[in-house]
C-alpha positions as CSV (number, residue, x, y, z in Angstrom):
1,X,88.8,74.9,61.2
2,X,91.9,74.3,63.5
3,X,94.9,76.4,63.9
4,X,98.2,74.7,65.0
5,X,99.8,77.7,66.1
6,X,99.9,76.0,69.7
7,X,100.5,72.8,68.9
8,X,103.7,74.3,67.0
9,X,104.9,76.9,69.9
10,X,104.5,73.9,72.6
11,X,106.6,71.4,69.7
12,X,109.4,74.4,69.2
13,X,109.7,74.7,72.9
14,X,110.0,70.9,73.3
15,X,112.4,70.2,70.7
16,X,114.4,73.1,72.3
17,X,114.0,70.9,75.1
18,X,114.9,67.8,74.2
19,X,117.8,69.3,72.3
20,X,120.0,69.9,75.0
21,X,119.1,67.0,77.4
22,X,120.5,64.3,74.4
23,X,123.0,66.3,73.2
24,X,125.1,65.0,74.6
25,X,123.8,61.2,75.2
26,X,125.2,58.1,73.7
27,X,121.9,56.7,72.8
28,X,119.4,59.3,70.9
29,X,120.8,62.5,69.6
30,X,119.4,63.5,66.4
31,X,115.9,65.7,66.6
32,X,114.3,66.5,63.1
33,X,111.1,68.8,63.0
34,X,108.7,68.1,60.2
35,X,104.7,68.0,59.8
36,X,101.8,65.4,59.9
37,X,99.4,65.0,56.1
38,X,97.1,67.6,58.0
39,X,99.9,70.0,59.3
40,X,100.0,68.6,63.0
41,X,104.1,69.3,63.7
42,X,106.4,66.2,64.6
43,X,109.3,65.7,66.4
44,X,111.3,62.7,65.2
45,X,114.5,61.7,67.7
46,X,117.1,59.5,66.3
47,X,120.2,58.4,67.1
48,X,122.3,59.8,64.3
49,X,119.6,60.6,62.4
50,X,118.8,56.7,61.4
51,X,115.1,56.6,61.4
52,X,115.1,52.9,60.0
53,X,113.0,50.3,61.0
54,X,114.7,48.5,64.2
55,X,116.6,51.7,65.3
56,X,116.2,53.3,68.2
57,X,113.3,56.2,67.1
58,X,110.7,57.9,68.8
59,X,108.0,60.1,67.5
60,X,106.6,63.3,69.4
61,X,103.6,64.9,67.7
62,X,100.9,67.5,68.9
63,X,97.7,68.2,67.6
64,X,94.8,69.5,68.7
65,X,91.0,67.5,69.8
66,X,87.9,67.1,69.0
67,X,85.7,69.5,71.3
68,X,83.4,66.8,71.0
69,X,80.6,69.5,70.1
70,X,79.3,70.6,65.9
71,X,79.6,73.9,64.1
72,X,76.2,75.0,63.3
73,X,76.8,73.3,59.8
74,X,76.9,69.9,61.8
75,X,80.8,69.9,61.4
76,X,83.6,69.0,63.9
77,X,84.9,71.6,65.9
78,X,88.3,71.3,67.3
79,X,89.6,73.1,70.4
80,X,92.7,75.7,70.2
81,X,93.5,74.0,73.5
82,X,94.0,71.8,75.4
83,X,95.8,69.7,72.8
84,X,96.9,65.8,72.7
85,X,100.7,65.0,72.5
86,X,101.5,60.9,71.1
87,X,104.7,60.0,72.1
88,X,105.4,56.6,70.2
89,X,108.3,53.6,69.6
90,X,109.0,50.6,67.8
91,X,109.3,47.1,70.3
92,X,111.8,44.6,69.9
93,X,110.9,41.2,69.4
94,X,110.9,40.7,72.8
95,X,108.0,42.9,73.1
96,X,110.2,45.2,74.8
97,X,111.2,49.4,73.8
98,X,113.7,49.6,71.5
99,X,114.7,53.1,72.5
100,X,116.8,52.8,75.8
101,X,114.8,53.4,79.2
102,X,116.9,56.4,79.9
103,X,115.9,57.8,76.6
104,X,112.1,56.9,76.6
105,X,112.0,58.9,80.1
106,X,113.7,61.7,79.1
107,X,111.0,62.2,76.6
108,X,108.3,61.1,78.4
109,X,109.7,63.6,81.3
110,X,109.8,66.7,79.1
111,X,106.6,65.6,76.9
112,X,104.1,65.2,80.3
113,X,105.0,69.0,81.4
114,X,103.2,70.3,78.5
115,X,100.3,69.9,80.5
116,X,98.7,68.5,77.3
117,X,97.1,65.0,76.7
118,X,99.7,62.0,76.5
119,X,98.8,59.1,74.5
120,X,101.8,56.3,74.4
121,X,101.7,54.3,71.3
122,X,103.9,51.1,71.1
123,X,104.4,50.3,67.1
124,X,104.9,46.8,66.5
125,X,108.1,44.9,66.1
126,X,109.6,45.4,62.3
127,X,107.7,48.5,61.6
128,X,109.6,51.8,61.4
129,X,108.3,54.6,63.5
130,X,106.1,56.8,61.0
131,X,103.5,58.9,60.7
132,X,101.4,55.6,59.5
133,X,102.7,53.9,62.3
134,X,101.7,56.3,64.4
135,X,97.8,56.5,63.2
136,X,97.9,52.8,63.3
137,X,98.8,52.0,66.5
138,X,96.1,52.4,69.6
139,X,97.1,54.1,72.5
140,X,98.7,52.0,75.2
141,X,98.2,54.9,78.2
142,X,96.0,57.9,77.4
143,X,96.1,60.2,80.6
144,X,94.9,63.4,80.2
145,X,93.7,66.2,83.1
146,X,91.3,64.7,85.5
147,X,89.8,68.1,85.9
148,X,88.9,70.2,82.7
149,X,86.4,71.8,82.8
150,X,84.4,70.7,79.6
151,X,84.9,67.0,81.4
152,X,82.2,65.3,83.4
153,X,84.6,64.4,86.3
């Protein structure tokens, strides 16, 4: 069973967020809301709203993990917190983001003080930024809290 109620409450307060720090940008400065096949929300950030392959896109979404422990029907059991945030891009060919640096930090700036688990995801060059994308790609960085408690640190 999982409940995104968190994982929604920490994307609203994002968005909000993120909303006012590229308002008024010249790179990035369209943010639309919308929700994963399994109901994990999404933030997609645009620059006009062009989510096209090759445009400068990046992909926010928040859902919850694995506890790593079985229901007593053997099934997975998923943890109301703490949650895992993928923050994710296209590359150029050059290998490099296609989203400007000032962008990609402003993001990654507001997305870390969650307090959640960041996973960065690079999505090949000539693939748009998608939720298939998104479960494609591998994480590139995956920090999380060095000391949670349920962790054998």
């Amino acid at each position: 069973m999982q409940s995104a109620a968190k994982a929604e409450a920490l994307v609203r307060d994002l968005a909000d967020k993120l909303s006012k720090r590229y308002q008024n940008g010249p790179g990035v400065n369209s943010l639309r809301l919308a929700n994963d096949a399994n109901g994990w929300p999404m933030i997609f950030i645009s620059a006009n709203g062009n989510e096209a392959e090759g445009q400068s896109v990046i992909l926010i979404r928040i859902r919850n993990v694995d506890m790593v422990s079985k229901d007593v029907f053997g099934n997975s059991t998923f943890a109301y917190a703490p949650h895992a945030l993928e923050l994710a891009y296209e590359l150029s060919a050059a290998n490099n983001p296609i989203p400007t640096d000032v962008d990609l930090i402003t993001a990654e700036y507001e997305a870390i003080k969650t307090g959640v688990r960041f996973q960065l995801k690079e999505i090949a060059n000539g693939t748009a930024v998608s939720e298939a994308s998104l479960n494609a790609a591998a994480p590139s960085a995956d920090l999380e809290e060095l000391y949670w408690p349920t962790k054998s640190v």
